[in-house]
C-alpha positions in Angstrom: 0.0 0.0 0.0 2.7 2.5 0.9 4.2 1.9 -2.4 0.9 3.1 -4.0 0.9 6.1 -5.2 -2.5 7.0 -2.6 -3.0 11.0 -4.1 -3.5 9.6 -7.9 -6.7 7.5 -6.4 -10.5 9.4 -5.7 -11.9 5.9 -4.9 -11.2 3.1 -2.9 -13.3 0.0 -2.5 -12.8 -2.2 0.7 -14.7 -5.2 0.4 -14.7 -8.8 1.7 -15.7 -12.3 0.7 -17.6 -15.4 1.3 -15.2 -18.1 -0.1 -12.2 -19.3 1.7 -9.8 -16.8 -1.3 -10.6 -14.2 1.3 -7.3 -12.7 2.8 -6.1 -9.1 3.3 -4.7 -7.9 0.3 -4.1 -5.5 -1.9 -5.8 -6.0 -5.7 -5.1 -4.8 -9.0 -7.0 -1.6 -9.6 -11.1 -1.6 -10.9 -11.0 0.4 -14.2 -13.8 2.4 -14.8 -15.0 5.5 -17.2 -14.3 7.2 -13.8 -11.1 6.2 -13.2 -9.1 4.0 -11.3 -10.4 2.6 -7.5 -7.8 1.5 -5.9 -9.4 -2.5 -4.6 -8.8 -3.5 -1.4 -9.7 -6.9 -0.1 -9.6 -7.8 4.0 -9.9 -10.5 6.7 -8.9 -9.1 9.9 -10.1 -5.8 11.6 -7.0 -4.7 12.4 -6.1 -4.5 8.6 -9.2 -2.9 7.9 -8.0 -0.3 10.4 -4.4 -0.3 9.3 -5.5 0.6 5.5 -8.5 3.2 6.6 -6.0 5.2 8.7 -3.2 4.8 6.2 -5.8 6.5 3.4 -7.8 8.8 5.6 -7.8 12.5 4.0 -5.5 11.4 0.9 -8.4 9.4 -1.1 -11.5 11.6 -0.8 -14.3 8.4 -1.0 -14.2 5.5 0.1 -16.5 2.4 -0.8 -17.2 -0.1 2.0 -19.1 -3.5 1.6 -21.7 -3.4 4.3 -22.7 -7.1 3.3 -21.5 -9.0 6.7 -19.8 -11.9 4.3 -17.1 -12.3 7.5 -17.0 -11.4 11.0 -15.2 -8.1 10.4 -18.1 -4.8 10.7 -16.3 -2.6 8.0 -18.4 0.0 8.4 -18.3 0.6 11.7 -14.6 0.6 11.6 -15.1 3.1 8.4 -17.3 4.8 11.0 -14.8 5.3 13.9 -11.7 5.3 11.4 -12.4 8.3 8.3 -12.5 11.5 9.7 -11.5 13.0 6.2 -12.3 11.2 3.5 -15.9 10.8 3.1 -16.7 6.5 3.4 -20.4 5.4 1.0 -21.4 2.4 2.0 -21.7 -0.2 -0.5 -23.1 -3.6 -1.6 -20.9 -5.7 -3.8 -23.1 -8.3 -4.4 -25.3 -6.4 -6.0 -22.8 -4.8 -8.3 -21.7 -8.4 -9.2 -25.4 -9.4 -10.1 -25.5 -6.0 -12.3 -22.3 -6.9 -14.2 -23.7 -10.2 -14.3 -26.8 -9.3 -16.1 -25.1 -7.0 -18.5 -23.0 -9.4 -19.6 -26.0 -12.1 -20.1 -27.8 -9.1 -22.4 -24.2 -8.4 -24.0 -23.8 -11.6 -25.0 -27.4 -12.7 -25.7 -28.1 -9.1 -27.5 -31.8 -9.0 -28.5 -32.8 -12.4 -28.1 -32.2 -12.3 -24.2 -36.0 -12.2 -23.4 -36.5 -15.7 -25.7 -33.4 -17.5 -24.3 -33.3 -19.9 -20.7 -31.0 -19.3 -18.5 -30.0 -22.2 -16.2 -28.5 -21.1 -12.2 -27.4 -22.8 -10.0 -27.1 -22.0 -6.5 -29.2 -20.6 -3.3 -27.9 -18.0 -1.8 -27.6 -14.5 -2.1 -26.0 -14.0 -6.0 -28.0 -16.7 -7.6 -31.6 -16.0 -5.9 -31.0 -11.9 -6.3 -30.0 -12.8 -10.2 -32.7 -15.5 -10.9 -35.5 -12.7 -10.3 -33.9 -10.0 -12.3 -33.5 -12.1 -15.1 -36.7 -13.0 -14.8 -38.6 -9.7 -14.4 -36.7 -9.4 -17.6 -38.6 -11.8 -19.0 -36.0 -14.5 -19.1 -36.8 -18.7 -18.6 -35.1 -18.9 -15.8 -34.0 -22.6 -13.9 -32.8 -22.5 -10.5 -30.8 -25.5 -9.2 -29.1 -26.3 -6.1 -27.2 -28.8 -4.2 -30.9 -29.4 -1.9 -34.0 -29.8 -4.2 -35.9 -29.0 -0.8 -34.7 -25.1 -0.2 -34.3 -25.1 -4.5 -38.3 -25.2 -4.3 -38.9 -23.2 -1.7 -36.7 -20.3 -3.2 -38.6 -20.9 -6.5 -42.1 -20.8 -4.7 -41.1 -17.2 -2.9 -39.7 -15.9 -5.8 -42.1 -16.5 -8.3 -44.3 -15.4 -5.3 -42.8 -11.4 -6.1 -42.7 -11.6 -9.8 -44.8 -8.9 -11.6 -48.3 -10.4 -11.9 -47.6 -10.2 -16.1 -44.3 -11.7 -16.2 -44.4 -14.0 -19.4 -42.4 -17.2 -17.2 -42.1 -18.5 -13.4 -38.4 -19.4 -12.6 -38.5 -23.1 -12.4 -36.7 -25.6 -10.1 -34.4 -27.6 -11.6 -35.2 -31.5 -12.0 -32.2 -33.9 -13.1 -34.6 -35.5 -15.8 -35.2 -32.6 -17.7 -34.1 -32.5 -21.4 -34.3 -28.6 -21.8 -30.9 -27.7 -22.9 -30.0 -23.5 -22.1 -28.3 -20.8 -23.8 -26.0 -19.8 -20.8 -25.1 -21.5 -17.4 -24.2 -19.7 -14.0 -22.7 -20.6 -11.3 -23.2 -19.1 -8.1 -22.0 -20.4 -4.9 -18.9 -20.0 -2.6 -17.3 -23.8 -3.0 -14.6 -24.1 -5.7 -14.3 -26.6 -8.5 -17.2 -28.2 -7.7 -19.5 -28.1 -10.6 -18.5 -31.1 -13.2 -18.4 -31.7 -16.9 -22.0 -33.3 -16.3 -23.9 -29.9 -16.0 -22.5 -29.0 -19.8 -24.6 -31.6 -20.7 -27.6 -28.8 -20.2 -26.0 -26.1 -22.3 -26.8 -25.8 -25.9 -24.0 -26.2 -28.5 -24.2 -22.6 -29.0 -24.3 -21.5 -25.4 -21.9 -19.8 -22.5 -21.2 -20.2 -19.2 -20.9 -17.7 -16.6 -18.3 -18.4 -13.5 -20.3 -16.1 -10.7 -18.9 -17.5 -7.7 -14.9 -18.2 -8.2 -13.6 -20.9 -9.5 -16.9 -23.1 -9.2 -16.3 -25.2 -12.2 -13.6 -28.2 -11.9 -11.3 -28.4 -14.1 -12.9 -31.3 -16.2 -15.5 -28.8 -16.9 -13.4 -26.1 -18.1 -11.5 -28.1 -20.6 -14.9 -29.8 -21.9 -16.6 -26.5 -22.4 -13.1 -25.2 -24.2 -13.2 -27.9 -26.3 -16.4 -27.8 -27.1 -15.9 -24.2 -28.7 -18.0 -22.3 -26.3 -17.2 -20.1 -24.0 -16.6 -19.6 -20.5 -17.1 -16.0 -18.6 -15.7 -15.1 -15.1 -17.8 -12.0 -14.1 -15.8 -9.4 -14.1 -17.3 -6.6 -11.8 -16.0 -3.7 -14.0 -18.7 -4.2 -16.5 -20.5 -2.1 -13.6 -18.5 -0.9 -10.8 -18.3 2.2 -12.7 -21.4 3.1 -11.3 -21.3 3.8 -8.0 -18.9 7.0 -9.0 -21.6 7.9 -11.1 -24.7 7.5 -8.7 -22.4 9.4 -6.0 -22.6 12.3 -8.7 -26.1 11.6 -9.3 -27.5 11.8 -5.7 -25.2 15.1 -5.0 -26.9 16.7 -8.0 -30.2 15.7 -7.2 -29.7 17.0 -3.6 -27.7 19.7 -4.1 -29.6 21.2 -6.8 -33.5 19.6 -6.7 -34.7 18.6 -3.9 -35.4 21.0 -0.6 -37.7 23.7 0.5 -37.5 27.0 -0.3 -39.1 30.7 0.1 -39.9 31.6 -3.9 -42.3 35.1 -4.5 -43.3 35.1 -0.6 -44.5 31.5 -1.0 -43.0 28.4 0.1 -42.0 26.1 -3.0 -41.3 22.4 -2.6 -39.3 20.0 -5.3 -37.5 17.0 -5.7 -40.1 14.7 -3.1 -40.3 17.2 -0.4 -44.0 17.3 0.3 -45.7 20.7 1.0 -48.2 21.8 2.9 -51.4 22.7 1.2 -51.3 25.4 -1.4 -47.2 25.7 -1.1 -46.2 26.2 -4.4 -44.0 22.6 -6.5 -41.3 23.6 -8.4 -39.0 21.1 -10.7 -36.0 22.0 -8.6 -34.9 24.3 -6.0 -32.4 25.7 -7.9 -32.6 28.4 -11.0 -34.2 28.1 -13.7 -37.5 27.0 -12.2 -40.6 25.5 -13.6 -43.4 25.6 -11.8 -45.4 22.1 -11.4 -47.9 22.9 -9.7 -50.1 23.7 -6.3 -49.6 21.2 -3.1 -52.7 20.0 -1.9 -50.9 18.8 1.6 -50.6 15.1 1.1 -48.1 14.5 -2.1 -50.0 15.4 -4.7 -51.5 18.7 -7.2 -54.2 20.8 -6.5 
């Protein structure tokens, strides 16, 4: 780290992880449109607080992974630890289901919504992607190492689908002779997923590594052979992002939403409800537009 050259960087991500790769280190930067986060990975607290001290007032945000993947609270040592540097708490996950998705659409291009995609695993990656790509109106299969929680993931899920949503996710049955376009993995064990599953994956289909390292090597050189290919999500195809919603949200609040005095009236904008007959503008900010009349409980006169 003290080889790093900390007043280049505006970002820093501090995350952990699930799988038994976790360790303190430091990892190659995350590229982005925004620039380059400097990507920190940890185990121990005392790292945690070693790094956050070390970059405190040099890099001005800092991303921390609230998800509690280990026994280390990040953010509360973010918390005590960054007096200078402003810390945004972050969920990685969901950036890896994002980049995830993107590259399923990438890859699939306009005949995503008529293609089945086949997941397998139960936790928080595979039942978080299973509904987007659903609500998408992808086939989605869900499989799993226990048919039993398999089905009763499938049954809750399908229980929050849109009520128009062309197809349920469906729970995986070994008998089935529906072949996919694109196999994920996503769970924490390593090399466990066998040349077997390709068996389910068209000729002309992919497979997505979400987890790391979930597929042995039997099924790597299969697949390879085979001529199709095999993905590793790669969390740049979104980590870009979160620089960009942290712009976003200062805009919005900066220059929308508030409560203002405006032609001896009060004006209201950007969600702030009014009381009746204050006056709703499109931001609180010049140039206005006026919207309309409150009528006290959200909405126009």
């Amino acid at each position: 780290m003290k080889q790093k050259k900390l007043e280049d960087y505006k970002y820093m991500i501090m995350t952990s992880t699930a799988n038994n790769t976790n360790a303190n280190q430091l990892l190659p930067d995350r590229l982005s449109s925004e620039g380059a986060i400097l990507n920190v990975q940890v185990n121990t607290d005392e790292f945690a607080r070693a790094v956050l001290q070390l970059v405190d007032g040099i890099i001005p945000h800092i991303f921390i992974d609230v998800e509690r993947k280990q026994p280390i609270a990040l953010w509360q040592i973010a918390e005590e630890v960054c007096r200078h540097s402003v810390a945004h708490p972050l969920k990685a996950n969901d950036i890896t289901v994002d980049a995830a998705m993107s590259i399923v659409i990438k890859e699939l291009k306009r005949t995503f919504s008529q293609s089945t995609v086949m997941i397998y695993g139960t936790g928080n990656l595979a039942t978080k992607t299973a509904l987007k790509l659903a609500e998408l109106g992808v086939q989605v299969i869900l499989a799993g190492r226990n048919s039993t929680k398999v089905a009763q993931i499938v049954a809750c899920l399908n229980d929050i689908l849109p009520s128009y949503t062309p197809w349920e996710i469906q729970a995986f049955h070994a008998d089935t002779t529906k072949q996919v376009d694109v196999f994920i993995s996503a769970i924490s064990a390593q090399k466990v997923l066998d040349e077997r599953w390709l068996y389910y994956l068209k000729a002309e289909g992919f497979a997505l590594d979400m987890g790391l390292n979930n597929f042995s090597e039997n099924f790597i050189d299969k697949i390879l052979m085979s001529n199709r290919s095999l993905y590793r999500v790669d969390i740049q195809a979104k980590i870009g992002t979160i620089i960009l919603d942290l712009k976003t949200e200062a805009y919005f609040f900066d220059k929308i939403r508030g409560k203002i005095k405006w032609l001896d009236k009060i004006a209201v904008a950007g969600g702030v409800i009014g009381n009746e007959g204050d006056v709703v503008l499109n931001r609180v900010t010049p140039p206005f537009v006026v919207i309309g009349t409150s009528n006290g409980t959200g909405g126009l006169k």
